[in-house]
C-alpha positions in Angstrom: -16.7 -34.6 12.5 -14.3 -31.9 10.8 -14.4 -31.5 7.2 -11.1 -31.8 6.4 -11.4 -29.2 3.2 -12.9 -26.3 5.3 -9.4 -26.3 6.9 -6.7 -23.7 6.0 -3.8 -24.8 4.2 0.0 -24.0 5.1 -0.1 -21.6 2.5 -3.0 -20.0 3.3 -2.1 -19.6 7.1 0.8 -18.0 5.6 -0.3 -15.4 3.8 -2.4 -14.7 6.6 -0.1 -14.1 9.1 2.3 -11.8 6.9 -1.0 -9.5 5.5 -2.0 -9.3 9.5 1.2 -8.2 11.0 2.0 -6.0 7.4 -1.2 -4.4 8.2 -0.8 -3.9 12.1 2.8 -2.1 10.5 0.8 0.0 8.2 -1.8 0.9 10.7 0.9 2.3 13.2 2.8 4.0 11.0 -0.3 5.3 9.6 -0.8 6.5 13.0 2.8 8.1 13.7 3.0 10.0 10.4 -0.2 11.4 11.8 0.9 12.3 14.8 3.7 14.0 13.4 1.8 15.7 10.8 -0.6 16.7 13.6 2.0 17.8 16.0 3.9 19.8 13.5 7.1 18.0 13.5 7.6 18.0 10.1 6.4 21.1 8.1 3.4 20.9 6.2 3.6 21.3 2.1 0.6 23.0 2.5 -0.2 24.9 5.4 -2.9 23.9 8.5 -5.2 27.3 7.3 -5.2 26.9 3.6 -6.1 23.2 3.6 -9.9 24.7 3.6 -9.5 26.3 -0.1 -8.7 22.6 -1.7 -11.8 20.7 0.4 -13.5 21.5 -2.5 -11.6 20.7 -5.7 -11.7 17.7 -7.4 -8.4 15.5 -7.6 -7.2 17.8 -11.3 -8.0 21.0 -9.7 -6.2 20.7 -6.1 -3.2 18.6 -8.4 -2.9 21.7 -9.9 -3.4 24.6 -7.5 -1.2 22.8 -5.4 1.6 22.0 -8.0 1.3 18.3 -6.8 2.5 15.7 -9.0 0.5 12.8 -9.8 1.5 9.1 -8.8 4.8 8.5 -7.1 5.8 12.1 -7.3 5.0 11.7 -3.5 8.2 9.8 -2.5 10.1 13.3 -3.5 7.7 14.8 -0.7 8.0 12.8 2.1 10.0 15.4 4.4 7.0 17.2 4.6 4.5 16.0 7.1 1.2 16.1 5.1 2.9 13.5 3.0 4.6 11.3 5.1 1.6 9.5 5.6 1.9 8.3 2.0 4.7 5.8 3.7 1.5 4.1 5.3 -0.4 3.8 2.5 2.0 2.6 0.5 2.5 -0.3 3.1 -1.2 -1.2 3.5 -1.3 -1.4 -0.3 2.2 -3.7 -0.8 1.5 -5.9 1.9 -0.8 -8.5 -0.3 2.2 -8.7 -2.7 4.5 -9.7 -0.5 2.1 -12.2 0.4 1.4 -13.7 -2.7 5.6 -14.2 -3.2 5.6 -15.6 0.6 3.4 -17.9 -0.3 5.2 -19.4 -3.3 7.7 -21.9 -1.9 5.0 -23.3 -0.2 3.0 -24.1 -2.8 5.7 -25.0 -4.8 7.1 -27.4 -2.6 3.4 -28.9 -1.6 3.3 -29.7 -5.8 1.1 -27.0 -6.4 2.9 -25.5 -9.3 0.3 -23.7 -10.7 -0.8 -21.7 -8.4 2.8 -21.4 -7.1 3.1 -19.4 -11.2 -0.2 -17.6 -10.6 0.8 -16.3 -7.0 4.1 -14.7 -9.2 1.7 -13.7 -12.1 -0.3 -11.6 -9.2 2.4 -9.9 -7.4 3.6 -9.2 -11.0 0.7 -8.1 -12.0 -0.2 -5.7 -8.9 3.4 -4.8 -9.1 3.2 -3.6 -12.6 -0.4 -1.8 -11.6 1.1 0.2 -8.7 4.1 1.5 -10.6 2.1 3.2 -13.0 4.6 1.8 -15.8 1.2 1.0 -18.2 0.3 5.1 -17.2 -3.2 3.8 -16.6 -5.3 4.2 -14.0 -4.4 7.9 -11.7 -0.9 7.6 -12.1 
């Protein structure tokens, strides 16, 4: 006998299948932006032999010595191969939004109209969060 509640909904399915593939994507490109970092495709900002001096600094300190901007400032350095990985992150971190708006026809067209509106209060929410707009958190 199946319960019939322990099974997952369309919407849930959904959302599953866009966060695994979005984070298969981020993975690999986590892993080519390494290898190009690591191959030296792309020029480091800062060099292979002085990444040692900043091991040690907190987050102010190596912002600073560095003259690294905080929050998106990285999208400016992505032609340099230390940050290009950033792209990866970036993805691995969006990938729930886009799965909270996937999942909103859905729900809206199952009746669920409330959670349809608190799947776009989410992604709004986390959207607003990651911008750095409120100048909150470390952006």
């Amino acid at each position: 006998m199946t319960d019939k509640s322990l099974q997952a909904g369309p919407e849930q399915l959904l959302y599953a299948r866009i966060l695994e593939k979005g984070m298969f994507l981020g993975l690999l490109m986590l892993l080519i932006t390494y290898l190009v970092y690591m191959l030296g495709i792309m020029p480091p900002y800062i060099p292979m032999e002085e990444v040692p001096k900043y091991w040690s600094m907190n987050v102010h300190d190596y912002l600073t010595q560095a003259n690294v901007k905080q929050g998106w400032a990285w999208v400016a350095m992505v032609g340099y191969g230390d940050f290009l990985n950033f792209i990866g992150i970036a993805l691995l971190a969006g990938v729930t939004i886009a799965c909270f708006l996937a999942i909103v026809p859905t729900l809206w067209k199952s009746g669920d109209k409330v959670y349809a509106c608190l799947s776009i209060v989410e992604a709004l929410i986390l959207g607003v969060a990651a911008s750095g707009i409120l100048g909150t958190g470390g952006h």
